[in-house]
C-alpha positions in Angstrom: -119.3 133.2 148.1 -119.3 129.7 147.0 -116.7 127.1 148.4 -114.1 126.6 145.5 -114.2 130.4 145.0 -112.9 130.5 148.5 -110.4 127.8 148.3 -109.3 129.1 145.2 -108.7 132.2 146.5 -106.7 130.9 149.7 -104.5 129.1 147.5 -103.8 132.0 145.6 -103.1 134.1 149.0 -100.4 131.3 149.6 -98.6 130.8 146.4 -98.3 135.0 146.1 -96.9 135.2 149.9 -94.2 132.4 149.1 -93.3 134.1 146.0 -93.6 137.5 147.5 -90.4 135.8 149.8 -88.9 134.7 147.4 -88.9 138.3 145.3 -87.8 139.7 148.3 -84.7 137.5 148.6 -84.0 137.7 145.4 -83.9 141.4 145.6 -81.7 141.5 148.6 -79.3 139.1 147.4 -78.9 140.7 143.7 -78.5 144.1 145.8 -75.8 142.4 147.6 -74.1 140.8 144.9 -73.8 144.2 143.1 -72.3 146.3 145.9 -69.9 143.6 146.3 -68.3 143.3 142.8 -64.6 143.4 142.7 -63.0 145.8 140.4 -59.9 143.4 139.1 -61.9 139.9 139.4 -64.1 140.0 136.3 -64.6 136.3 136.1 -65.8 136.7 139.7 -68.3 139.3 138.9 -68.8 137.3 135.8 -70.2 134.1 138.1 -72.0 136.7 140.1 -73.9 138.2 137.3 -74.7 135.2 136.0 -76.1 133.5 139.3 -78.4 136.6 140.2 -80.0 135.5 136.4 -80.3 132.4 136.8 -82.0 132.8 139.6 -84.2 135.8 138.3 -85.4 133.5 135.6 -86.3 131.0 138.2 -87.8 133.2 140.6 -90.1 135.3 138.5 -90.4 132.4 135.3 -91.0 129.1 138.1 -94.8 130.5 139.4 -96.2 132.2 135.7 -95.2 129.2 134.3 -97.1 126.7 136.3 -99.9 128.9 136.2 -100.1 128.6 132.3 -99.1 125.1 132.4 -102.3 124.8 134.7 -104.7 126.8 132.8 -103.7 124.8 129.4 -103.4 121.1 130.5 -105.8 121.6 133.9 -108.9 120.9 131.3 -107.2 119.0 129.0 -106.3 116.2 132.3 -109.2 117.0 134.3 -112.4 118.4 132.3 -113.9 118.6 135.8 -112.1 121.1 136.8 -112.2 124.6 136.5 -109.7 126.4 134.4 -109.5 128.6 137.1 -108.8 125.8 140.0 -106.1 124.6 137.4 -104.5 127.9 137.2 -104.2 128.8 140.5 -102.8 125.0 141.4 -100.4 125.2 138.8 -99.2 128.7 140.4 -99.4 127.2 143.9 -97.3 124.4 142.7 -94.8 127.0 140.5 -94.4 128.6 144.2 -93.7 125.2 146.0 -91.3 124.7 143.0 -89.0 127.4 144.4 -89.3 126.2 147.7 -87.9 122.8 146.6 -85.0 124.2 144.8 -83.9 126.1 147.5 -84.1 123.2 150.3 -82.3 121.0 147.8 -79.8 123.8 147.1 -79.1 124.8 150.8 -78.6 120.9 151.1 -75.7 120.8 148.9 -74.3 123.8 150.1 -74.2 121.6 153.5 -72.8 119.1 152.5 -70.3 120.6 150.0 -69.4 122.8 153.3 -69.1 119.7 155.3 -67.1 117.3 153.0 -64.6 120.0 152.1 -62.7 121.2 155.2 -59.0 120.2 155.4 -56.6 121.4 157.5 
């Protein structure tokens, strides 16, 4: 097996075990979220619903798109390149994409939890 097959292929491993985490929380957290709605707070569930979507579109839209961002401008940047070493990078970074959003998400969640405590 030739070299870039096999890096291509590593990436690929990668990028599908960080979204497979991701699925996975995404799962558990929208299973959460629905044995925990309220039956007299609708604008609660309301909020609920529409954070498990948001993030649904993220988590499963984030990766497929940066694979078909790849495999459309990957040739067009670098003619180089294989079309399939764009696609798998732009999946890769679609992945690392998810990663970001949640550290920068958690990060506000920190600090929202640390600036708001009053006695």
């Amino acid at each position: 097996m030739e070299t870039w097959r096999k890096d291509m292929i590593g990436m690929l491993v990668i990028a599908l075990i960080i979204w497979l985490v991701f699925i996975v929380a995404w799962c558990e957290a929208a299973s959460s979220a629905a044995h925990h709605l309220s039956g007299t707070d609708w604008r609660g569930n309301h909020r609920t619903k529409s954070g498990v979507l948001l993030r649904a579109v993220a988590v499963f839209g984030l990766p497929p798109l940066g694979a078909v961002l790849g495999w459309v401008w990957g040739p067009l940047w670098a003619p180089a390149k294989r079309p399939v070493s764009c696609t798998v990078a732009g999946f890769l970074l679609g992945a690392l994409g998810l990663v970001v959003i949640t550290a920068i998400g958690y990060g506000v969640a920190v600090y929202h939890s640390a600036h708001s405590f009053s006695f």
